[in-house]
C-alpha positions as CSV (number, residue, x, y, z in Angstrom):
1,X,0.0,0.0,0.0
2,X,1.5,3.3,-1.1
3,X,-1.1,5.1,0.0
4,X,-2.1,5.7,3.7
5,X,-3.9,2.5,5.3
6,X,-8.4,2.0,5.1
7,X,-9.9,3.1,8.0
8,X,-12.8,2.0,8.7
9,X,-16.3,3.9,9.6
10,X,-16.4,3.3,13.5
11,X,-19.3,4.9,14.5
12,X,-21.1,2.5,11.8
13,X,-19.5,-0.9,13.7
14,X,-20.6,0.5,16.9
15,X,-24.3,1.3,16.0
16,X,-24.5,-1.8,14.0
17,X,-23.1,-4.1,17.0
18,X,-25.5,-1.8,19.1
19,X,-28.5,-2.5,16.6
20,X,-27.8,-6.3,16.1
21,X,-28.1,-6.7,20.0
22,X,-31.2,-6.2,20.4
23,X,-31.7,-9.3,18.6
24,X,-32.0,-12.2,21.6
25,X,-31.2,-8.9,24.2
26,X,-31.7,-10.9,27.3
27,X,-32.1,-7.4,29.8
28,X,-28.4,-7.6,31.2
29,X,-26.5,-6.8,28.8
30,X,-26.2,-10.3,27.1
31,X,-27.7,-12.4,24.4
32,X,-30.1,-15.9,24.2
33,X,-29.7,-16.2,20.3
34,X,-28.9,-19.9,19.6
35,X,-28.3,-21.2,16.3
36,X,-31.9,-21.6,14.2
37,X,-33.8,-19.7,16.8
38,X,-36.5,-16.9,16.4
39,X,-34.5,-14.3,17.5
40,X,-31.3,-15.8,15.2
41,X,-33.4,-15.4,12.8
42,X,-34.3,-12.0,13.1
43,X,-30.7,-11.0,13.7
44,X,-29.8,-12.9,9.8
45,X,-32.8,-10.8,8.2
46,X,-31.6,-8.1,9.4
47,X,-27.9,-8.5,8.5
48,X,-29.0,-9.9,4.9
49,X,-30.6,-6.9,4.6
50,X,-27.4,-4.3,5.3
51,X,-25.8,-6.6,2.5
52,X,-27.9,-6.0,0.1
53,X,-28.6,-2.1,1.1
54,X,-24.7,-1.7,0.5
55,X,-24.4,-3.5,-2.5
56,X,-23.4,-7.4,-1.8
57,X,-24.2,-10.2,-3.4
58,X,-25.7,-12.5,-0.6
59,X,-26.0,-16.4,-1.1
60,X,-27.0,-18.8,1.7
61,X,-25.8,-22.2,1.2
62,X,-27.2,-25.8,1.7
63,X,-26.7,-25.5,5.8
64,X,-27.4,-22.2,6.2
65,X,-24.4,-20.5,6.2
66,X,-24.3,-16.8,5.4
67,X,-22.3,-15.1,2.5
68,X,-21.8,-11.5,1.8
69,X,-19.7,-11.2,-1.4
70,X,-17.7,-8.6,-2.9
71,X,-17.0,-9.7,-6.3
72,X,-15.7,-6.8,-7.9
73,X,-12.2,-8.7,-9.1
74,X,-14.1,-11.2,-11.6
75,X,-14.6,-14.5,-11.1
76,X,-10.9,-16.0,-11.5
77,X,-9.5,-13.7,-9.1
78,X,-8.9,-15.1,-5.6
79,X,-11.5,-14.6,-3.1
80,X,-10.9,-14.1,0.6
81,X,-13.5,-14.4,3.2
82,X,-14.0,-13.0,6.5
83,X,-16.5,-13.2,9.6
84,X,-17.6,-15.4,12.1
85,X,-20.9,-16.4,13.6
86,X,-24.0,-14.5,14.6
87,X,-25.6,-17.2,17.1
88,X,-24.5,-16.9,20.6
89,X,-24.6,-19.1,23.5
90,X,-27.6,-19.3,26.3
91,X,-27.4,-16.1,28.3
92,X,-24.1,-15.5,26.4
93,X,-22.4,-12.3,25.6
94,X,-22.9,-9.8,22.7
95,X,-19.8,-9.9,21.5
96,X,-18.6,-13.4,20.8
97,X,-18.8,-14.1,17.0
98,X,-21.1,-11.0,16.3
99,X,-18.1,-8.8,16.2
100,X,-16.3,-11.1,13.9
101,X,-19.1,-10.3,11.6
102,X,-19.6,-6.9,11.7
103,X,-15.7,-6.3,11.8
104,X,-15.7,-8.5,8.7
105,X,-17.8,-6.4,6.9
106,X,-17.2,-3.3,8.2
107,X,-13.5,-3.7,7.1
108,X,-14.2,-4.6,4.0
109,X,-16.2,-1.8,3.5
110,X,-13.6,0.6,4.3
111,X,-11.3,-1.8,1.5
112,X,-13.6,-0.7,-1.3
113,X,-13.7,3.1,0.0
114,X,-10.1,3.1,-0.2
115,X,-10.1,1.8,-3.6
116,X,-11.9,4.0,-4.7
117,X,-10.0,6.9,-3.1
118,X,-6.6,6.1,-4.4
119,X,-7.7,4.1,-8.0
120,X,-6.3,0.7,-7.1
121,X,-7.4,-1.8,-8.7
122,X,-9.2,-4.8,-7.2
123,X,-7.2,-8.0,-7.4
124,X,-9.1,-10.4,-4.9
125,X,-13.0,-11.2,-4.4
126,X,-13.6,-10.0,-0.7
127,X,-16.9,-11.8,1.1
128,X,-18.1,-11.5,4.7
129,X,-19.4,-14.9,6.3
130,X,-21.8,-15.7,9.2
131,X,-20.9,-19.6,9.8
132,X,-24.4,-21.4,11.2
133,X,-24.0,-22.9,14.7
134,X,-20.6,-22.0,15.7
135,X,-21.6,-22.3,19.2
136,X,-22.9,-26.1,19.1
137,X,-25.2,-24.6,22.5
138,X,-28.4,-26.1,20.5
139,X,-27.4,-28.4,18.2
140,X,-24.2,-30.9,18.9
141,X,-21.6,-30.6,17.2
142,X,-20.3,-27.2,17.7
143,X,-18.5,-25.7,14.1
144,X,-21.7,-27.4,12.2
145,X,-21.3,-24.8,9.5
146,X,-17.8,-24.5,8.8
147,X,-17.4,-28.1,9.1
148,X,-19.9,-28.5,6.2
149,X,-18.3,-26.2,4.5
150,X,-14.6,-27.9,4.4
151,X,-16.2,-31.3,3.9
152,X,-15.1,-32.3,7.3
153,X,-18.7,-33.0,7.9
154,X,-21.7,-34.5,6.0
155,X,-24.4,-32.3,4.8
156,X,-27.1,-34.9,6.1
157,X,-25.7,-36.1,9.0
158,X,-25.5,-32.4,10.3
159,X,-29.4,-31.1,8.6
160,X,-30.4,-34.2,11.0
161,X,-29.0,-33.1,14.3
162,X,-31.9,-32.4,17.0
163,X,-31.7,-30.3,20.0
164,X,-33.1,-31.2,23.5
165,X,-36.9,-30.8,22.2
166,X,-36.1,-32.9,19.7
167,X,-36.4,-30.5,16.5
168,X,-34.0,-31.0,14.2
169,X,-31.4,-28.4,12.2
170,X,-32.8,-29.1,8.8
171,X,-36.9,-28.2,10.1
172,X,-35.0,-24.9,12.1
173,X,-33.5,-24.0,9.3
174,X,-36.8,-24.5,6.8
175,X,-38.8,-22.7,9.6
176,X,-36.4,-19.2,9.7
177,X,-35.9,-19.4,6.2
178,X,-32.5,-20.6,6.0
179,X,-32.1,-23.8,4.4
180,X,-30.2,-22.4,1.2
181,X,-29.9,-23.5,-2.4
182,X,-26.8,-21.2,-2.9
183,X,-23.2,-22.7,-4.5
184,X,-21.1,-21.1,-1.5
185,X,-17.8,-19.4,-2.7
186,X,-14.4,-21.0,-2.4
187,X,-12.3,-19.3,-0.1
188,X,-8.5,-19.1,-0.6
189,X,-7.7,-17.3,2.8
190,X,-9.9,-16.4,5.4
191,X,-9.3,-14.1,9.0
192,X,-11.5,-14.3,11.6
193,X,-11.6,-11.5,14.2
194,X,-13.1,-12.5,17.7
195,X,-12.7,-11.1,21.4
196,X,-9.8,-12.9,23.2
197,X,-12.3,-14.3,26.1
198,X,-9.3,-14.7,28.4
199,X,-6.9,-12.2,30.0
200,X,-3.5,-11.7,28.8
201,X,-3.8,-9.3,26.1
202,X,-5.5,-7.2,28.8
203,X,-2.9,-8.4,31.8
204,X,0.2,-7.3,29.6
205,X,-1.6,-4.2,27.7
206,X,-1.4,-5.3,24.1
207,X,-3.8,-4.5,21.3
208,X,-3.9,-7.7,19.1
209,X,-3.1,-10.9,19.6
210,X,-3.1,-13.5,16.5
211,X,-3.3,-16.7,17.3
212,X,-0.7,-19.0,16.7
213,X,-1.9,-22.5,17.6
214,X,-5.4,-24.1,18.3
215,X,-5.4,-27.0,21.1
216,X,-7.1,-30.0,19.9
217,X,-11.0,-31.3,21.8
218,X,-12.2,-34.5,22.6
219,X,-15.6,-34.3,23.1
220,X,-17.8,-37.4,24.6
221,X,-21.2,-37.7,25.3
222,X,-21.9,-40.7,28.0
223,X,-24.9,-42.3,29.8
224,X,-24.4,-43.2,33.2
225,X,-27.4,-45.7,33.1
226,X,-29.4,-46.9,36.5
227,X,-32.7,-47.5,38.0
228,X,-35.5,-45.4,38.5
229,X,-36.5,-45.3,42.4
230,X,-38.3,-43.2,45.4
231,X,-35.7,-41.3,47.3
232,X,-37.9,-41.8,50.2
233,X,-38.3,-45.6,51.2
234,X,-35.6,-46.7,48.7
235,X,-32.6,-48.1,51.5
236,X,-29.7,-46.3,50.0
237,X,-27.5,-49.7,49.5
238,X,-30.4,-50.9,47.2
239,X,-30.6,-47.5,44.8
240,X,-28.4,-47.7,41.6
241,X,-28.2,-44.1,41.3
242,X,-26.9,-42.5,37.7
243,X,-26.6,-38.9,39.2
244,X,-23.7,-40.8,41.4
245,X,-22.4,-42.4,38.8
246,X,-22.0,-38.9,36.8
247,X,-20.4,-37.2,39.8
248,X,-17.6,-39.6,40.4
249,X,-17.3,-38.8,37.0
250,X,-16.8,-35.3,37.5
251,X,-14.9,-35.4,40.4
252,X,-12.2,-37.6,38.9
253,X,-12.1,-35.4,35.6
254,X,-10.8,-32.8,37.4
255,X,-8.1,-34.9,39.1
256,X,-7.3,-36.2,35.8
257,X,-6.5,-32.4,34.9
258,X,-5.1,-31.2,38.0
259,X,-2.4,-33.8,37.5
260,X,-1.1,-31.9,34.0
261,X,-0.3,-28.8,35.7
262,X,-2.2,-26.5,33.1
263,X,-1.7,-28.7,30.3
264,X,-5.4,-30.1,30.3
265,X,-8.5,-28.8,30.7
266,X,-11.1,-31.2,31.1
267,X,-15.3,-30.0,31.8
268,X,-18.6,-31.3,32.0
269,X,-20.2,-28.2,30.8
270,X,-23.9,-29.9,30.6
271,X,-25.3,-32.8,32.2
272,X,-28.8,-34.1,31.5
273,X,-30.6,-36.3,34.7
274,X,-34.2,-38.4,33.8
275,X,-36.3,-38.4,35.1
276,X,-35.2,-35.3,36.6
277,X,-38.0,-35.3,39.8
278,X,-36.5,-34.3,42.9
279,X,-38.6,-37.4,44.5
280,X,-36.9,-40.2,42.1
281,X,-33.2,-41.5,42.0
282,X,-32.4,-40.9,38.4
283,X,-31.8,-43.7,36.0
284,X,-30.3,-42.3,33.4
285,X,-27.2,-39.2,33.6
286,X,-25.9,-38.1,30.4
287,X,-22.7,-36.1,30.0
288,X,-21.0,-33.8,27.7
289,X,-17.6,-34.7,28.6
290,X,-14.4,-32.4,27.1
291,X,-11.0,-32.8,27.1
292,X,-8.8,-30.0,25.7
293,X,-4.9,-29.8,25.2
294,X,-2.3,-28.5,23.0
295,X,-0.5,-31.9,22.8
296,X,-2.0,-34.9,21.1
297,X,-0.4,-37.7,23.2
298,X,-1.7,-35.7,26.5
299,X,-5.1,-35.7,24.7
300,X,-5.1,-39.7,23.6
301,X,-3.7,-40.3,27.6
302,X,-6.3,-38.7,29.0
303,X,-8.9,-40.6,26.7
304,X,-7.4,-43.7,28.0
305,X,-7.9,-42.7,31.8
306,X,-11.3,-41.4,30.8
307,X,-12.5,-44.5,30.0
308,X,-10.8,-46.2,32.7
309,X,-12.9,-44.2,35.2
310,X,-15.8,-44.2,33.6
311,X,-15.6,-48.2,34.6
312,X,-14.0,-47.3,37.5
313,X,-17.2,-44.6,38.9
314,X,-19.9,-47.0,37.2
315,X,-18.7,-50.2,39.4
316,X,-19.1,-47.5,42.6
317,X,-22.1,-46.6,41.9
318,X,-23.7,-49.7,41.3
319,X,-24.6,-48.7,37.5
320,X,-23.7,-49.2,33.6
321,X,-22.3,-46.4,31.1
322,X,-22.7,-46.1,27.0
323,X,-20.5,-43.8,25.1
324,X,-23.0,-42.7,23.2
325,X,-21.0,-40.4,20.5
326,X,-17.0,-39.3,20.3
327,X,-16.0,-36.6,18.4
328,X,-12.2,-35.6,18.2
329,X,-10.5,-32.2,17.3
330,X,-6.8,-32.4,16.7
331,X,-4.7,-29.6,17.7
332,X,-3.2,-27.4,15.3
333,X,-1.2,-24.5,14.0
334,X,-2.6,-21.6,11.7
335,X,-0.9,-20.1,9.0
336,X,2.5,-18.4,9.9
337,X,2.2,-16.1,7.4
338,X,-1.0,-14.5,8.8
339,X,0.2,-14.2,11.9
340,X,3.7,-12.3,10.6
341,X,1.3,-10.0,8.7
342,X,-0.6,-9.1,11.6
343,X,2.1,-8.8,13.4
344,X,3.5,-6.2,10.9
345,X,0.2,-4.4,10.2
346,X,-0.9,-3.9,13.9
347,X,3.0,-2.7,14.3
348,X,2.6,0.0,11.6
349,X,-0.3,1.1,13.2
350,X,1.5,1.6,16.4
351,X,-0.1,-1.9,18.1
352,X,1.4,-4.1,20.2
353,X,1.1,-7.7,19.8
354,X,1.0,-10.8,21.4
355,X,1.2,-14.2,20.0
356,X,-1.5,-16.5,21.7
357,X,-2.8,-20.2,21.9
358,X,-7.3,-20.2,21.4
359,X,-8.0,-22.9,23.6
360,X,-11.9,-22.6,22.4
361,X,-13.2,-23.6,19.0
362,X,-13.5,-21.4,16.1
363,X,-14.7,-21.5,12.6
364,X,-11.1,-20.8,11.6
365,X,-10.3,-24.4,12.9
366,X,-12.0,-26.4,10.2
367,X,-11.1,-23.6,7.5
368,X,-7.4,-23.8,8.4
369,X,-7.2,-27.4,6.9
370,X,-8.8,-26.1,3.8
371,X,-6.9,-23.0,3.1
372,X,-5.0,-20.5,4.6
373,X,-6.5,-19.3,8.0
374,X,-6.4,-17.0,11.4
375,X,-8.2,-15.7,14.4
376,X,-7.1,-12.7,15.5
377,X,-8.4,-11.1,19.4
378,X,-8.8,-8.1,20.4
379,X,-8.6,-7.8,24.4
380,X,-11.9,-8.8,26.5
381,X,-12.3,-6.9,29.9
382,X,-11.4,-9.5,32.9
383,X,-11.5,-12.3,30.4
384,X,-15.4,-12.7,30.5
385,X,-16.8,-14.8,27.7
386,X,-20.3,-16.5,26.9
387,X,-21.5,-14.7,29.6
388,X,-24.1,-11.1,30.2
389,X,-21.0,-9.1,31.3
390,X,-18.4,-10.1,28.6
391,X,-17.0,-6.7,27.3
392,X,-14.5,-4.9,25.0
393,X,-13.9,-1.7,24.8
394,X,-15.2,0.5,21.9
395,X,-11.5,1.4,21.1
396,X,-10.4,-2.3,20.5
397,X,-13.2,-3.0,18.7
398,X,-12.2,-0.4,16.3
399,X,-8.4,-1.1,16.4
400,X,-9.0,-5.0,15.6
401,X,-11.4,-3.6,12.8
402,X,-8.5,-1.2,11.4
403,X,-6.2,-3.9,11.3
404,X,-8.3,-6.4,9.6
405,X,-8.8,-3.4,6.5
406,X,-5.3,-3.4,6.5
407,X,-4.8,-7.1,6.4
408,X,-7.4,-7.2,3.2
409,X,-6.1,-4.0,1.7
410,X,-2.7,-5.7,1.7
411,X,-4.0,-8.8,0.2
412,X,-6.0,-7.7,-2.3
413,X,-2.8,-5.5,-3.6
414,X,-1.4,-8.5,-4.0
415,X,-3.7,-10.8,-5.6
416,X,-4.1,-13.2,-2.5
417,X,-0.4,-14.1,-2.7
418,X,0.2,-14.2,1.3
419,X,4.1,-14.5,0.3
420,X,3.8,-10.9,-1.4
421,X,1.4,-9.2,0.8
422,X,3.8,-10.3,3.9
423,X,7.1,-9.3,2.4
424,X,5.5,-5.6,0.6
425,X,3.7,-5.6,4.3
426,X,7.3,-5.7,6.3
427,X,9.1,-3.6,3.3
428,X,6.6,-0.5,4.1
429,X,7.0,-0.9,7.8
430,X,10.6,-0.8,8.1
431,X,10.3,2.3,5.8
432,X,7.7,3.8,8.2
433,X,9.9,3.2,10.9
434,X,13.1,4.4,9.4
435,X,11.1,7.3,8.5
């Protein structure tokens, strides 16, 4: 870029992150918005609707995925998506995945203002993308769109997965209007913007913080399975008692992480009882076990002592287990590249970075095995995330925005070539700085 950097309208990514929230506004400052919802619903109309008000080509594909596309290059120019995910989590925050979004297009916008401004010449296809079901809150598995996408994941086997009422993605999707016909594009890079949702770009007062690595998820869902009983008359050496079953579980997962020193996280983050009657003994327990690492063997150890107590809490509590469903996430890098050229962007804007680790799941994940991919995060107050009081300030929002102009502005000078836009990228920072 020759020219001074895109900057892009901030007072329209404000009011449209302000506008958008209403959408699912739960009366705390949070967001109930879950994927193929009502309210999700509303939130796509109305973000379909800024696309085509500015100009975009919008397509939704086969499961409901969201594309806003830029395709002002032709179609054999590269085309480089952004964005993230517009459902949100129960009672979650307003700014996981939304921003992603709004940044997404919001930068992009600011890429074709500053084409225009200087006569450069588009070289790259630029589209904005809300992924469907990011979260997996509703619908299990989480990264149901984006797995789709890649092929990592079969069209049918996702439209048929039902949530805890037993409706299914395929009738939520029909119902909102969001079961798509549309070819969805072919991305050659994509960057993902997201809050951090942890604390140390806050704790050591950097700006941006690309992330390096992705840890790797094992994710279980198991039946502790009993006997139905009265909790009154029922002697307690007689009851076979699932709940038990699932808490010997729990206790010895965290034992099973405490032993790693940091290097395992391990959760039951939902945990369905039947009959769920505070006068019965359950019979049946179902968890949603995870196990999360940066190192594989760690990962395929701690599977192995997983299923070692599972036997181990079952025999105690006088009941039988199922592993009803695995599903495994390997760990990861993204692309070097992407994180040099943020690195060099944010530092030509006067950014300090920090290189991180995203221990959660993002859309990026998936899209990193297909093409070249990043999340990027912009500092979270106290580290709050999928909760009413997660927060970033205004200013980040917009600095995380600016860069991600930058990033695309670079790219698109470039024709996509991520080689090119990172060496042109560190050429006209050194110059800045020697300047």
């Amino acid at each position: 870029m020759t020219h001074s950097p895109p900057v892009i309208d901030s007072g329209l990514l404000l009011s449209m992150l302000d506008t958008i929230s209403q959408f699912g506004a739960t009366g705390d400052g949070g967001l109930d918005r879950q994927a193929g919802s009502t309210d999700h619903g509303h939130a796509r109309d109305w973000f379909r609707e800024c696309l085509t008000q500015m100009g975009y080509e919008t397509r939704v594909d086969a499961i409901g995925n969201v594309f806003g596309l830029l395709q002002w290059a032709g179609p054999d120019a590269p085309t480089v998506l952004t964005g993230s995910h517009l459902d949100s989590q129960p009672r979650g925050g307003r700014f996981d995945g939304t921003y992603g979004v709004l940044a997404g297009l919001c930068a992009i916008e600011a890429v074709r203002r500053h084409a225009q401004e200087t006569g450069t010449a588009p070289k790259v296809n630029l589209g904005v993308v809300d992924w469907f079901n990011e979260e997996g809150a509703r619908f299990q598995p989480s990264l149901l769109g984006s797995s789709v996408y890649t092929g990592e994941m079969e069209l049918a086997y996702a439209l048929s997965r039902r949530d805890g009422d037993g409706l299914s993605v395929e009738e939520e999707l029909t119902r909102t209007g969001y079961l798509g016909h549309d070819k969805a594009p072919q991305a050659d890079a994509y960057i993902e913007f997201h809050v951090e949702g942890n604390t140390e770009l806050e704790e050591s007062a950097r700006h941006i913080g690309p992330f390096a690595r992705y840890w790797g998820a094992y994710k279980f869902r198991v039946a502790m399975i009993g006997e139905k009983a009265h909790t009154g008359p029922t002697a307690m050496h007689l009851r076979k008692d699932a709940g038990l079953g699932a808490a010997y579980v729990m206790a010895g997962l965290r034992a099973i992480s405490d032993a790693r020193n940091g290097t395992l996280y391990t959760s039951v983050g939902r945990l369905v009882l039947e009959p769920n009657s505070p006068n019965m003994v359950p019979d049946r327990a179902t968890m949603f076990i995870e196990l999360r690492s940066p190192d594989p063997d760690a990962l395929d150890a701690a599977e192995n002592e997983l299923m070692e107590l599972l036997q181990q809490s079952s025999r105690r509590a006088a009941v039988s287990y199922e592993v009803l469903s695995v599903d495994k996430r390997h760990a990861g890098a993204f692309d070097a590249r992407l994180v040099a050229l943020t690195e060099s962007e944010a530092a030509a804007a006067g950014l300090a970075t920090l290189r991180l680790d995203t221990i959660g799941g993002h859309d990026a994940v998936p899209l990193s095995r297909k093409c070249p991919a990043i999340v990027v995060a912009v500092p979270s107050v106290g580290g709050i995330l999928h909760h009413p009081a997660e927060f970033t300030h205004p200013h980040d929002l917009v600095n995380g925005a600016n860069i991600l102009a930058r990033m695309l502005a670079r790219l698109n000078a470039c024709g996509g070539d991520l080689d090119a836009g990172l060496a042109a990228s560190e050429v006209s920072r050194q110059n800045q700085e020697a300047g």
